[in-house]
C-alpha positions in Angstrom: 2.3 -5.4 16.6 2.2 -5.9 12.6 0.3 -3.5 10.3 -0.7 -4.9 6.7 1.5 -7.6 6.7 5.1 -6.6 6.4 5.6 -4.9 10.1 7.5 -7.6 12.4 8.7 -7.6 16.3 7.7 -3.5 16.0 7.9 -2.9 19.9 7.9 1.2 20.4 7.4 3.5 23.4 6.8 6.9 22.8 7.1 9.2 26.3 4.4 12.9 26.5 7.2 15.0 25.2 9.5 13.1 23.8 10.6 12.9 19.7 11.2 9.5 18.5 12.7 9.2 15.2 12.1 6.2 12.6 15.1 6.4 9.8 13.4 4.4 7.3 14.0 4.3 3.2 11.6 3.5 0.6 10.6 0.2 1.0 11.2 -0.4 5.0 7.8 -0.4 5.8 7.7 3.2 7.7 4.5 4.6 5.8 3.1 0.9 7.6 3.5 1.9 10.5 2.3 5.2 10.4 -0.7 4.2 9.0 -1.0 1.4 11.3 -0.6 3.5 14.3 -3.5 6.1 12.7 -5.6 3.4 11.9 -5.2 3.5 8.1 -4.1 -0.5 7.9 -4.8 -3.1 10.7 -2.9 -4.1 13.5 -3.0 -8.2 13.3 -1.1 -8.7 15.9 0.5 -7.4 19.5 -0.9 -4.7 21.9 -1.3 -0.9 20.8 -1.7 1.7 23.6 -2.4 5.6 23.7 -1.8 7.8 26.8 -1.8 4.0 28.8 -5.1 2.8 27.7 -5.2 0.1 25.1 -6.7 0.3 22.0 -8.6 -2.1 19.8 -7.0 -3.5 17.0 -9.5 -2.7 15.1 -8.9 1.2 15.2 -10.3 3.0 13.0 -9.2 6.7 12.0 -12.3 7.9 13.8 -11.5 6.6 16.6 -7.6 6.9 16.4 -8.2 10.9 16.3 -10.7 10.8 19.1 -7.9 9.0 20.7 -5.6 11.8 20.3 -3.5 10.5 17.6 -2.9 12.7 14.4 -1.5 11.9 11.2 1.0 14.1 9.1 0.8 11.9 6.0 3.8 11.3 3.8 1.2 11.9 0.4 0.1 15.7 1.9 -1.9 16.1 -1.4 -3.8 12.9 -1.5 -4.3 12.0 2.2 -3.6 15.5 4.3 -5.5 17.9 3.0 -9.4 18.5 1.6 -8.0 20.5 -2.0 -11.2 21.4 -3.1 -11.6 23.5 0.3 -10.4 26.3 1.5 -7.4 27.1 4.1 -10.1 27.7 6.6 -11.9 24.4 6.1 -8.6 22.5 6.3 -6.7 24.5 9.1 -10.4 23.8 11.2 -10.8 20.1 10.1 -9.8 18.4 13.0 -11.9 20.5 15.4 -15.2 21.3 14.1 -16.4 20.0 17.5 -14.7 23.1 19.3 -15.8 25.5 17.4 -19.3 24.9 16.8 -22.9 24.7 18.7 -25.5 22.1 17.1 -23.8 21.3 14.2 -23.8 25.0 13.6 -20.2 26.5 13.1 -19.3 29.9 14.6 -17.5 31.5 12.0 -16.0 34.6 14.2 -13.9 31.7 15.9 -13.2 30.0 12.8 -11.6 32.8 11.1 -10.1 33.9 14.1 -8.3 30.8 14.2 -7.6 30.3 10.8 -5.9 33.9 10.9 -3.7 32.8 14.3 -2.5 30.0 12.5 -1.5 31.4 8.9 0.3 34.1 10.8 1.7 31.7 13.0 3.4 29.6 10.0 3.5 32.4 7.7 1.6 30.1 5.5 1.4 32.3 1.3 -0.6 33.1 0.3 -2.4 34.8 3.6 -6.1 34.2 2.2 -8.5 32.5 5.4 -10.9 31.2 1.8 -7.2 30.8 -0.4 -7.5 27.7 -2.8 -5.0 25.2 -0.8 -4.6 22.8 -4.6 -2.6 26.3 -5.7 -0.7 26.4 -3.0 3.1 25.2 -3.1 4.5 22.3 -1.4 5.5 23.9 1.7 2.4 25.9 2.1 0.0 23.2 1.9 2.1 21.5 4.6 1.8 24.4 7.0 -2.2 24.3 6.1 -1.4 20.3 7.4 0.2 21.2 10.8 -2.2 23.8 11.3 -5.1 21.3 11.7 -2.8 19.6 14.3 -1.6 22.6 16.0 -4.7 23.6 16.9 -6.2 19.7 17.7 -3.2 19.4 20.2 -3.0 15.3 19.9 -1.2 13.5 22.8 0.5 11.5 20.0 1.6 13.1 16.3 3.1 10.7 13.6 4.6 12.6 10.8 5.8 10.9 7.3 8.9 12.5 5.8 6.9 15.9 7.1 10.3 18.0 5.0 9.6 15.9 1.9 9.4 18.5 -1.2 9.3 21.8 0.4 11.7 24.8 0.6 13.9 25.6 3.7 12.3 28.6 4.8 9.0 25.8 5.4 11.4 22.9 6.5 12.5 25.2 9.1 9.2 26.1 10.5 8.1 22.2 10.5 11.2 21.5 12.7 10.7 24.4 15.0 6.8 23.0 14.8 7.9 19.3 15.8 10.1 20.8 19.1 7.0 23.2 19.6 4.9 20.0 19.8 7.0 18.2 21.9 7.4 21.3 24.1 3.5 20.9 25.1 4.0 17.4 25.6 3.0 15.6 22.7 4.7 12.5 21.9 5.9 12.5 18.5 7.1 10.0 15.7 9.2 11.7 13.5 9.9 9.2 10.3 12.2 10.4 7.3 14.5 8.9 5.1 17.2 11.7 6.1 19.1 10.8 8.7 20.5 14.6 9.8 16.5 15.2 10.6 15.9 12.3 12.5 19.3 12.7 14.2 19.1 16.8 15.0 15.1 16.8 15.9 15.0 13.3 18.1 15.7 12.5 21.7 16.3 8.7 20.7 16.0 7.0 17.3 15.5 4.2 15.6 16.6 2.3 11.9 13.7 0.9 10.3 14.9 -1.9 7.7 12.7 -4.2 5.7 9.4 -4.0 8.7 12.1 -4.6 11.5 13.5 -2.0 14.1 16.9 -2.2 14.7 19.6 -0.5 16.3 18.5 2.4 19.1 20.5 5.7 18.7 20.5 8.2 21.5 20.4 11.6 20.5 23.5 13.6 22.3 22.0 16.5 20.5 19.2 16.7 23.2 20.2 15.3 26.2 
């Protein structure tokens, strides 16, 4: 398909369980296609399908998360995360449905949850009500993948998800992409580093000016 004008002869196939990467630099049109694929831009062209059923081309986020497709944006601050809420409110984002009865939210579950997944990223500090716009880089991206840890999408797309954080956090985002995978999510890993792409994907793709080129299979992996 093409997504907001600059995404050409884009033809991708993502397997349950499989990470794909995207090496893609500033400029290539990566952040595009991830908001294409989320339902951010429109698709003007081509076929777009999740879990084998086709979706409209004009997907809206609404519908792209009801889908099952989630969004780790490459702007965490702007796009990601809710900063004038909570950790609760953001790790529980996604899933309001689950965890509440008439529009009514049960907070026992909520805070239950919220607790699971800060101690399951050792996301600082460990406050369920902390202010997330104090929060460093690399905590406010495990508040991110907490939303979509606990949504469990059957297809994650994740922007230069190591971007600005420390490599305490970078290693628990990469153990959180295999852990994904592991449950069989499909995953779209897109960074300008190559070693990422190249370590954390099954196969891989160069993304240059809205056109894929050359397919790299990861020996890593296989």
């Amino acid at each position: 398909g093409k997504g907001a004008g600059v995404i050409e002869n884009f033809s991708l196939a993502i397997r349950p369980g499989e990470i794909v990467g995207l090496i893609g630099l500033v400029g290539s049109g990566r952040t595009e296609v991830a908001r294409a694929m989320f339902g951010a831009d429109p698709i003007t062209a081509g076929e777009y399908f999740v879990a084998g059923e086709p979706v409209d081309k004009k997907l809206s986020v609404r519908e792209a998360v009801r889908r099952g497709v989630a969004l780790v944006p490459e702007d965490r601050r702007k796009q990601g995360l809710v900063l004038t809420q909570p950790t609760r409110f953001n790790v529980n984002l996604g899933t309001l449905n689950t965890i509440s009865r008439f529009g009514i939210i049960d907070r026992r579950r909520e805070i239950a949850r919220t607790r699971d997944m800060i101690a399951h990223f050792g996301i600082v500090p460990g406050a369920i009500d902390g202010k997330v716009a104090r929060y460093s880089g690399g905590n406010q991206q495990k508040v991110l993948l907490s939303k979509w840890a606990v949504a469990k999408p059957k297809l994650l797309i994740l922007d230069e998800p190591s971007r600005g954080v420390d490599i305490g956090a970078r290693r628990r985002i990469h153990d959180f992409i295999v852990d994904m995978a592991a449950q069989g999510v499909g995953v779209l890993l897109i960074s300008s580093e190559l070693e990422e792409v190249i370590n954390l994907s099954h196969r891989s793709y160069l993304l240059s000016e809205g056109r894929i080129f050359a397919e790299e299979k990861s020996s890593m992996l296989t």
